[in-house]
C-alpha positions in Angstrom: -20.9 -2.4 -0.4 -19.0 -4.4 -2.7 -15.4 -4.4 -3.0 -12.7 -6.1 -5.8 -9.6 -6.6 -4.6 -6.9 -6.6 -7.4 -2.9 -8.4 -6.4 -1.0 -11.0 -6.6 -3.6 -13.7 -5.7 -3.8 -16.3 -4.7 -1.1 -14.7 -2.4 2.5 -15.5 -2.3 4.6 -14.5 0.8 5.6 -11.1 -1.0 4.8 -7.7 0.7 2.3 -6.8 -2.1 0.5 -9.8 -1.7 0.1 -9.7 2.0 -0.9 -6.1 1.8 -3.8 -7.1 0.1 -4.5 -10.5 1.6 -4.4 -8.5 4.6 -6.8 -5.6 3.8 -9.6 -8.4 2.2 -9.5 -10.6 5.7 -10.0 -7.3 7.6 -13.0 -6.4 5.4 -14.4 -9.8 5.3 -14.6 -9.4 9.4 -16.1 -6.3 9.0 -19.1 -7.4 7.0 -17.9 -6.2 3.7 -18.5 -7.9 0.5 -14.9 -8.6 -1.2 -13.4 -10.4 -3.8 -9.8 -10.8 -4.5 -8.0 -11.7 -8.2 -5.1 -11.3 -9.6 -4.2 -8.4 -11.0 -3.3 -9.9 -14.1 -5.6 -11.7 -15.4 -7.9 -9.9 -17.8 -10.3 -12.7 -18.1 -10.9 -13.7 -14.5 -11.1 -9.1 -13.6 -13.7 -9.2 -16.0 -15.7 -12.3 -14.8 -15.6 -10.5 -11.4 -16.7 -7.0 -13.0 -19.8 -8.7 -14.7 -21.6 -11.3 -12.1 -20.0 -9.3 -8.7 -20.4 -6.0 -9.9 -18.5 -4.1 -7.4 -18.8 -0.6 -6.2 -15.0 -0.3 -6.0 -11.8 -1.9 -7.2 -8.7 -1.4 -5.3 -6.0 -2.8 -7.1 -2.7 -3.1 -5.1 1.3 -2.1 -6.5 2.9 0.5 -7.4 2.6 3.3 -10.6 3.7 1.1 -13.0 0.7 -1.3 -12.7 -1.5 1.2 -13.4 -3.2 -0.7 -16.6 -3.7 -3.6 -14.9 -5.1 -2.2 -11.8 -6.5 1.1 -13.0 -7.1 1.4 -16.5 -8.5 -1.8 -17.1 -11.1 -1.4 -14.2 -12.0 1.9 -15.5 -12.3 0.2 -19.3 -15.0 -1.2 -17.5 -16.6 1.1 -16.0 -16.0 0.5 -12.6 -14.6 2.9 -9.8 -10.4 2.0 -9.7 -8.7 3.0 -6.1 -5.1 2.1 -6.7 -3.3 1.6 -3.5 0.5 2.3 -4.0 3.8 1.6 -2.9 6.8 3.7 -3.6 9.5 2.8 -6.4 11.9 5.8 -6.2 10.1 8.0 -9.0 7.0 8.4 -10.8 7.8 7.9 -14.5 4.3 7.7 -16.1 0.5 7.9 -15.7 0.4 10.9 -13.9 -2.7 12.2 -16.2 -4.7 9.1 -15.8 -3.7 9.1 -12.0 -4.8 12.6 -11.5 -8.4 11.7 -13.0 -8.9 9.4 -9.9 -11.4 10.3 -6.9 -8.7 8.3 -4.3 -5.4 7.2 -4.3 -4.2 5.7 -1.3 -0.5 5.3 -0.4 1.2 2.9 2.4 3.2 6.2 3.9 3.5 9.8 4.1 6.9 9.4 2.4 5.2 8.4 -0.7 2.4 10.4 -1.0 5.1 13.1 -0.5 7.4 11.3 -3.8 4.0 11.2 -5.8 3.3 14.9 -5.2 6.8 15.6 -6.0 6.4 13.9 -9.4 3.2 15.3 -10.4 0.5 13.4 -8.6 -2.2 16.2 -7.0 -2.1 16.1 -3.4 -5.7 16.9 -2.4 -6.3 13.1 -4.0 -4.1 11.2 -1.9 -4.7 9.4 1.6 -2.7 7.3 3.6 -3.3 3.7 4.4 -0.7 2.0 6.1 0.0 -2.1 5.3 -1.6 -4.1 8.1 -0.4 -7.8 9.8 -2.2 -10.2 12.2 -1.1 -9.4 15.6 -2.6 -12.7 16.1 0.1 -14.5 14.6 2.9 -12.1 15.1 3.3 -11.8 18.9 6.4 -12.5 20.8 7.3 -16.1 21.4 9.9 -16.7 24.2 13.5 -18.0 23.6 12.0 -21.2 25.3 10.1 -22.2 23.3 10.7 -24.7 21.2 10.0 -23.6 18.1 12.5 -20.3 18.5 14.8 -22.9 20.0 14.8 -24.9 16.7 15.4 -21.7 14.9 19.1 -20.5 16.9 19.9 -24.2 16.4 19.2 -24.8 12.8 21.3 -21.4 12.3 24.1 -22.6 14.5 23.6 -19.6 16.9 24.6 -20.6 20.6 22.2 -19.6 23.3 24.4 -16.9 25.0 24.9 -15.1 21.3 23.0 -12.0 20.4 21.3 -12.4 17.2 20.8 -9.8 14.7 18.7 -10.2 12.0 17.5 -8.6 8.6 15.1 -10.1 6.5 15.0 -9.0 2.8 14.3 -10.1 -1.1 18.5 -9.4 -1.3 20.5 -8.1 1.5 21.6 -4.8 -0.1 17.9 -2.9 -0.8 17.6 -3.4 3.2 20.5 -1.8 4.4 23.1 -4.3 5.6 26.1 -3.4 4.0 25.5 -0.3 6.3 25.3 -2.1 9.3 27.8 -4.6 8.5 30.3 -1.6 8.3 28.3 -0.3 11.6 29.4 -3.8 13.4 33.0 -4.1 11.8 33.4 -0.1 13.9 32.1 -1.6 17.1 33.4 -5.0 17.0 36.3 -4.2 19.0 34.0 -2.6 22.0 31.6 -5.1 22.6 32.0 -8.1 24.5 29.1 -9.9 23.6 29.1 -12.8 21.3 27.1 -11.8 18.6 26.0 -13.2 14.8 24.1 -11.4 11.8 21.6 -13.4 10.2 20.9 -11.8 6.8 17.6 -14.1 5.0 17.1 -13.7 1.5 15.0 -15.1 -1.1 16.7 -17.4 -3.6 17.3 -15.4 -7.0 19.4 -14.7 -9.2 20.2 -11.0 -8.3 20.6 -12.5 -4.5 23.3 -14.9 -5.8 25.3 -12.1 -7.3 24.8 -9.4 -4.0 25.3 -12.4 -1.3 29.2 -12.7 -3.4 29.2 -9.3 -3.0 28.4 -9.0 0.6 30.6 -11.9 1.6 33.6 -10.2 0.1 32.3 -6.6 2.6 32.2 -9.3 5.0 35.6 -10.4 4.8 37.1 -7.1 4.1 35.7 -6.2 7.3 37.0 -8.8 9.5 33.8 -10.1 10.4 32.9 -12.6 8.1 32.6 -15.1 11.0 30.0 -13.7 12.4 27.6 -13.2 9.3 25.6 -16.1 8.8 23.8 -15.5 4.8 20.3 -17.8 4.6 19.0 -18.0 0.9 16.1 -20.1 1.1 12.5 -20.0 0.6 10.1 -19.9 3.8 6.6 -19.1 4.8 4.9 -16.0 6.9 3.8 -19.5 9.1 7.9 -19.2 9.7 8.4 -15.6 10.2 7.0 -14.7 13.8 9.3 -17.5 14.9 12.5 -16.1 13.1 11.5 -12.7 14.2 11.2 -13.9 18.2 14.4 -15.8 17.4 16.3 -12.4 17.2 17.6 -10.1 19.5 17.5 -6.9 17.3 15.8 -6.6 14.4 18.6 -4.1 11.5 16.4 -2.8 8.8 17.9 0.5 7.6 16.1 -0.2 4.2 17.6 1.9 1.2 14.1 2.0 -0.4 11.6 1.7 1.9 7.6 3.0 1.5 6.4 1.4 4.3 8.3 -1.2 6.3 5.9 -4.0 6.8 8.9 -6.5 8.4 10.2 -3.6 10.6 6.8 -3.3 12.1 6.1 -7.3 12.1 9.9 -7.5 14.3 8.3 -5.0 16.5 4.8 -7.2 17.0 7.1 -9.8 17.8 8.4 -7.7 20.7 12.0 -6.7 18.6 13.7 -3.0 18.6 14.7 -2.5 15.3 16.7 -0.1 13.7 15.7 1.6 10.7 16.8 4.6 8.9 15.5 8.5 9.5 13.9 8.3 6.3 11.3 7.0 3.7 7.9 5.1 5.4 10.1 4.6 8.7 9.4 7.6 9.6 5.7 6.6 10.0 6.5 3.1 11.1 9.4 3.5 14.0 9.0 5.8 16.8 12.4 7.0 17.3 13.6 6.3 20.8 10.4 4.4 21.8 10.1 1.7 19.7 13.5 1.4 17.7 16.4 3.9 16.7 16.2 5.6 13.2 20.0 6.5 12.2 20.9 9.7 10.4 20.7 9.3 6.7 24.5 9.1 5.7 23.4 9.9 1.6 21.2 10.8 -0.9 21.6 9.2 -4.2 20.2 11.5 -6.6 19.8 10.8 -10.4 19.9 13.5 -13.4 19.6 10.2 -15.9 17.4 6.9 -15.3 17.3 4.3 -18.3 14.7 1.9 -17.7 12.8 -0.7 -20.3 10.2 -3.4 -20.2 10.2 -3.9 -16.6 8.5 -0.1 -16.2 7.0 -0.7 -19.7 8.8 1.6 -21.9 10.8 0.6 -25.0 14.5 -0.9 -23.9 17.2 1.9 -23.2 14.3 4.8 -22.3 16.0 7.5 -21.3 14.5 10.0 -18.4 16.5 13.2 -17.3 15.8 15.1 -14.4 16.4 18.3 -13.6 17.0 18.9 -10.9 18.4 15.5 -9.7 15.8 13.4 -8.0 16.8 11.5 -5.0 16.3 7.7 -5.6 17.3 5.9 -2.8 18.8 6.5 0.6 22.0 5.0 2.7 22.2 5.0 6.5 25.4 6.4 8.3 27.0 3.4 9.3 28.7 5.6 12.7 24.9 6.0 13.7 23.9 2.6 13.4 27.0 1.9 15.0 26.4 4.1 17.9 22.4 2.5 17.9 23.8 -1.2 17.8 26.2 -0.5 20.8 23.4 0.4 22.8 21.2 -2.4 21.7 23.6 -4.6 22.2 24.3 -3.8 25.7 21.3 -2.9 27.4 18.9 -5.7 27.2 16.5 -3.7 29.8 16.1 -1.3 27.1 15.7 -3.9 24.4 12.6 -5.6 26.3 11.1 -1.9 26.6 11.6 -1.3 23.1 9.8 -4.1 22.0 7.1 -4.1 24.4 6.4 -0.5 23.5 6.4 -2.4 19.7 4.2 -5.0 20.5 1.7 -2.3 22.0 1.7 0.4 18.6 1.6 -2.8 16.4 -1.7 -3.6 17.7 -3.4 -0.2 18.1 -2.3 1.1 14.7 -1.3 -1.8 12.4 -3.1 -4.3 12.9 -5.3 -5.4 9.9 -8.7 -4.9 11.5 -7.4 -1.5 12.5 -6.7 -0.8 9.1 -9.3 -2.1 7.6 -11.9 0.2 9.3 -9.5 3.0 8.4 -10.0 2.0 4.7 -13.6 2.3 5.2 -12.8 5.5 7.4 -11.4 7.4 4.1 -14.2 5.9 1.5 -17.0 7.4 3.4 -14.6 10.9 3.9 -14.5 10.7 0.4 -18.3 10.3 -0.4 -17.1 6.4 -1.8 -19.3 4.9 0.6 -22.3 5.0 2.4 -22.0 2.5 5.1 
């Protein structure tokens, strides 16, 4: 069997990228021929199409992409499997979608949004993102490398750490749990500091402003520590093992793929009782998912080039459609307290993380469930 992998390759440290990067070294160990290109260029998918000739293309991102990663595959008469992320609402290609013999999904959260928006059900499997336990495993505070991390961010060795790793802060939920620590702040006695990573951009230059003013509004500005730089998934495991408790109450999130990396890193995070976390935290075992505090529901969405419609294209709902989500910041609250104070519970947590990380997210693990769901589907004989 022969397999095309379409993403952003060569891969960057983005989610989609690794998602694919992932899912082709898991084949390649399984004895699977694959390729990987990027999904934008015409001329290098159709190179590919004519000397490789695969039996599949599975082309990775969300509806949107659909020329690049379905359309132009099936131009060519080749088999397109588009594996897809979640980006609030389905705007478009429903028909073409709906022609498809497989569409795979990263969580039952978002085959859920693309049935809601007009996607057939009976097409759709889920494929949850995979990681290299390998490299993500839990590094003691010792060592020197996690040492080297506290220190470079200032962080004293009897501090708790809290850490969220996002593109910007907001889409990742910590305004919510800054609120969450400014309720507690008074009833814990533990020195503590929230490390908030972003990638440097323009929208993060605008939302860090933002979230340093929360942060001073609050009262706890001193203990938020904002890191825009660029770094490398060589990096993350470190950072990850660095923290104490891993805050991801994402606002948008179809799968989680740093949530589950904290937790291979031996973290308890704390997510959100919503979206792809529900498939990715075990509430109580491996983290805490707080109450969802509120919907945000549209009846109007302008969008433009980005979604490739004309500028100013106007979509009206009806009813409302829910968006995005927000955590209730007195849960987290109530979550963090907990965290904070009960290491015993903390190591248990991430132990208990370390263990599902490896039995159900691993890429290998994935990889065979990918094979799993093109032989259910008559895709593939092997």
């Amino acid at each position: 069997m022969k397999v095309l992998l379409l993403y952003d390759y060569p891969p960057p440290p983005g989610g989609l990228a690794t998602q694919g990067d992932y899912l082709r070294k898991g084949l390649r160990e399984l004895g699977v021929e694959v390729r990987a290109c990027s999904f934008k260029s015409a001329f290098e998918k159709r190179w590919n199409y004519l000397w490789f000739n695969p039996d599949i293309v599975v082309g990775v991102g969300y509806w949107g992409h659909t020329p690049q990663i379905v359309l132009h595959p099936m131009q060519h008469d080749k088999v397109a499997i588009p594996w897809l992320v979640a980006d609030g609402v389905v705007l478009d290609y429903q028909n073409i979608l709906n022609t498809l013999p497989l569409i795979l999904v990263t969580s039952n959260w978002v085959k859920e949004r693309f049935v809601r928006d007009g996607i057939k059900e009976e097409l759709i499997d889920v494929l949850p993102v995979g990681l290299d336990t390998d490299s993500f495993i839990p590094y003691s505070r010792e060592d020197e490398r996690v040492k080297a991390v506290r220190k470079s961010l200032g962080i004293d060795e009897d501090e708790m750490m809290i850490l969220t790793i996002g593109g910007d802060a907001a889409s990742k939920g910590t305004r919510e749990v800054m609120e969450a620590l400014s309720l507690i702040k008074s009833e814990i006695h533990t020195n503590w500091k929230y490390v908030i990573k972003v990638w440097p951009q323009q929208r993060t230059e605008i939302q860090n402003r933002m979230d340093i003013e929360l942060a001073e509004s609050l009262g706890i500005l001193n203990n938020i520590i904002i890191k825009e730089d660029i770094i490398s998934r060589d990096f993350v495991p470190f950072l990850l093992s660095a923290c104490d408790i891993y805050a991801g109450p994402s606002r948008l999130e179809g799968f989680g793929m740093v949530q589950v990396e904290a937790n291979a890193c031996g973290k308890p995070v704390l997510g959100i009782k919503a979206m792809g976390l529900l498939d990715t935290i075990i509430d109580g075992e491996t983290g805490f998912l707080a109450r969802v505090g509120e919907e945000i529901k549209v009846e109007n969405l302008v969008v433009g080039e980005e979604h490739g419609f004309p500028p100013k294209t106007l979509f009206h709902f009806d009813p409302p459609k829910v968006i995005d989500y927000r955590a209730d910041s007195k849960d987290l609250a109530k979550y963090l307290k907990i965290l904070i104070e009960n290491e015993k519970l903390r190591k248990e947590m991430g132990e208990k993380g370390v263990k599902r990380a490896r039995e159900v997210f691993d890429y290998r693990v994935v990889a065979k469930q990918f094979l799993s769901i093109l032989k259910k589907r008559g895709l593939c004989n092997e």
